[in-house]
N, C-alpha and C positions, 0 to 999 in steps of 0.2 A: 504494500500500500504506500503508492509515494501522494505525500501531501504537495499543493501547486499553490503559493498567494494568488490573491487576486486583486486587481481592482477593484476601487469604489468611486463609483461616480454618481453625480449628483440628478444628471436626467441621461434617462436609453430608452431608444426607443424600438418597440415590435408590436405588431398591429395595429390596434386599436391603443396601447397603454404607452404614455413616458412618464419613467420612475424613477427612482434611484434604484442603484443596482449594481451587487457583486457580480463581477463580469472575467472573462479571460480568454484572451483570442483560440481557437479553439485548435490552434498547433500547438498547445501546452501540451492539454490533455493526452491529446492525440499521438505524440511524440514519447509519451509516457506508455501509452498502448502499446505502441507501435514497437518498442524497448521491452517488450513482455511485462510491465508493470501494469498494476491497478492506481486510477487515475483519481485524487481527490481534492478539491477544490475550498481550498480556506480562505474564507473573507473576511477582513479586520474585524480583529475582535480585542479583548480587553487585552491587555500583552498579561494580564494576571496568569491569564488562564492559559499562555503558552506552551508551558510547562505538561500542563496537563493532556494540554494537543499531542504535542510532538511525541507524549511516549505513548501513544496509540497510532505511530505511524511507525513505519521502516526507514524510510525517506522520505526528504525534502526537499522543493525547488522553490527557490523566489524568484520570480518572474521579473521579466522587462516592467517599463513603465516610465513614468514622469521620474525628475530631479529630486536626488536625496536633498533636502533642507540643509545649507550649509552649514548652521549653528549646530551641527550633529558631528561636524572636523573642525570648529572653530575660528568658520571664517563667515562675512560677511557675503551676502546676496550678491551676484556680478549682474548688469543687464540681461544677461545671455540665457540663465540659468532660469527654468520654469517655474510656475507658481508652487508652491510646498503640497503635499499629499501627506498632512500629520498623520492620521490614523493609520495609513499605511507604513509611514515611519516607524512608530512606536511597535506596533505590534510584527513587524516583520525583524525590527532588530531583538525584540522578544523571543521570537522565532530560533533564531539566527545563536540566538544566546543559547537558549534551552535545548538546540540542536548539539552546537557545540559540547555542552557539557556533559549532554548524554548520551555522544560520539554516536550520535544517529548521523548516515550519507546525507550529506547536502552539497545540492550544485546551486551557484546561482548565477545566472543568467542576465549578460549586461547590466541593468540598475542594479540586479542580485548580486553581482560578482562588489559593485561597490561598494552596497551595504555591506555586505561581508567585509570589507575592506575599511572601511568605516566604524564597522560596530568592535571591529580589532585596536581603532587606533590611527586607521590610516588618512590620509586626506585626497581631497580630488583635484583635479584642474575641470575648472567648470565652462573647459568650451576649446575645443579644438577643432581646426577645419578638417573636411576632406572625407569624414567617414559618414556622413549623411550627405551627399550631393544632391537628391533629388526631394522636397518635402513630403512626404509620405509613402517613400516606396524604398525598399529595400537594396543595397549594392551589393558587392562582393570585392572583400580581398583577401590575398592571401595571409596566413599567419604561420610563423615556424613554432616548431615547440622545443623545448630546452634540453636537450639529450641527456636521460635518467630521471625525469620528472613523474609524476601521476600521469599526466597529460600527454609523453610520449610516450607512456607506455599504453596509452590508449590510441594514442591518433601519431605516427612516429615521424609519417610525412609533410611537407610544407603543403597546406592544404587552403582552397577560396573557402570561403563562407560567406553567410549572411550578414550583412549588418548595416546600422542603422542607431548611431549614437553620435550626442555632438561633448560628452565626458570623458572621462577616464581618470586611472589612477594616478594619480602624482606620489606621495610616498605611501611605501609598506606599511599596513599596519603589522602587530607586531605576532613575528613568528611566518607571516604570508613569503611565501617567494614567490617570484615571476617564474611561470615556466611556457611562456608562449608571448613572442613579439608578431607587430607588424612590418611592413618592409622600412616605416618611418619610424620607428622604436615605441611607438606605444605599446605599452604594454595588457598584452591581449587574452590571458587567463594568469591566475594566481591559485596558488594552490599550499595547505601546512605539509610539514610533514607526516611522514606514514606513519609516525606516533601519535596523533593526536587523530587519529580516522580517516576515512575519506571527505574529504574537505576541498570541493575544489570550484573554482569561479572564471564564467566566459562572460569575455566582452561582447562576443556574435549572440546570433539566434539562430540557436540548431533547432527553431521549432519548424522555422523557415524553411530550410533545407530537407537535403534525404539521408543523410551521415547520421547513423544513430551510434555512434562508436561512443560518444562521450555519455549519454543517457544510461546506453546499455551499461557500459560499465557502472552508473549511479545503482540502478537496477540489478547487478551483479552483486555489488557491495549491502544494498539491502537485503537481498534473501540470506 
């Protein structure tokens, strides 16, 4: 059973109804399927009750989405950087927390990977050209991975992927290493070491794609 966050947003709309509504594009799930996992969808909730989530799951994914809130690495708001998604903040570093501790697999996924990286310690750069070119549609480049990593030991080749982010990480948080660049050095998954679990974080969206190499192994590491 891997658990997926999700958004919250304030109106969606289907048929006849616009509401609010836990939502998440439906490569999550699917990609989780698809990886031989069972697919479950967590929408913000009190970060109290974190805890009590994550240890009725195997695994964990946090998902894409909007800008982690700066005051969360101790920096101020840049023009660039999106309106805040508190509720999603708190309870996914909740998440993220109560994962860690109770060295259940978690991957997180672009926003995912920063959180992660953030709720370590670490800080972002809140706006870098080049990896979002088109407004709403997803690009590709390639990313190497860091030979003897988690991450080359899943995916070993210089591979394209999806993506679609205008962040990233700027320093480690603490214990994270890089083990995946872009061809401009951004740094494109992070991952702890193999003492501390499976623990590992993409800038891309493999929900986007047909590489289920990185999943599967979350999926591996759960059962």
């Amino acid at each position: 059973m891997i658990g997926i966050s999700t958004y919250l947003e304030s109106g969606a709309r289907w048929g006849v109804w616009e509401l609010e509504a836990a939502l998440l594009p439906v490569g999550y799930p699917r990609l989780v399927q698809r990886a031989g996992g069972l697919a479950a969808m967590l929408p913000p909730d009190e970060p109290a009750l974190a805890a009590e989530t994550v240890a009725r799951l195997d695994g964990l994914v946090i998902a894409g989405g909007p800008d982690v809130e700066p005051v969360h690495y101790g920096a101020e708001r840049e023009p660039r950087t999106g309106p805040p998604a508190r509720e999603r903040d708190a309870w996914e570093l909740a998440l993220i927390d109560a994962a860690l501790s109770a060295r259940v697999p978690l991957l997180g996924i672009c926003r995912g990977m920063q959180l992660l990286n953030v709720a370590l310690g670490g800080t972002l750069v809140q706006h870098i050209e080049g990896h979002a070119e088109v407004v709403g549609a997803f690009g590709s480049h390639t990313v190497k991975p860091v030979p003897g990593s988690l991450y080359a030991g899943l995916v070993p080749d210089e591979t394209a992927v999806p993506t679609y982010h205008h962040q990233a990480v700027d320093r480690l948080g603490e214990g994270l290493v890089a083990s995946a660049y872009a061809a401009d050095g951004t740094v494109e998954a992070v991952e702890l070491p193999k003492a501390a679990g499976w623990v590992l974080g993409v800038q891309w969206h493999p929900e986007m794609g047909e590489d289920l190499r990185v999943v599967r192994g979350l999926v591996r590491a759960a059962g």
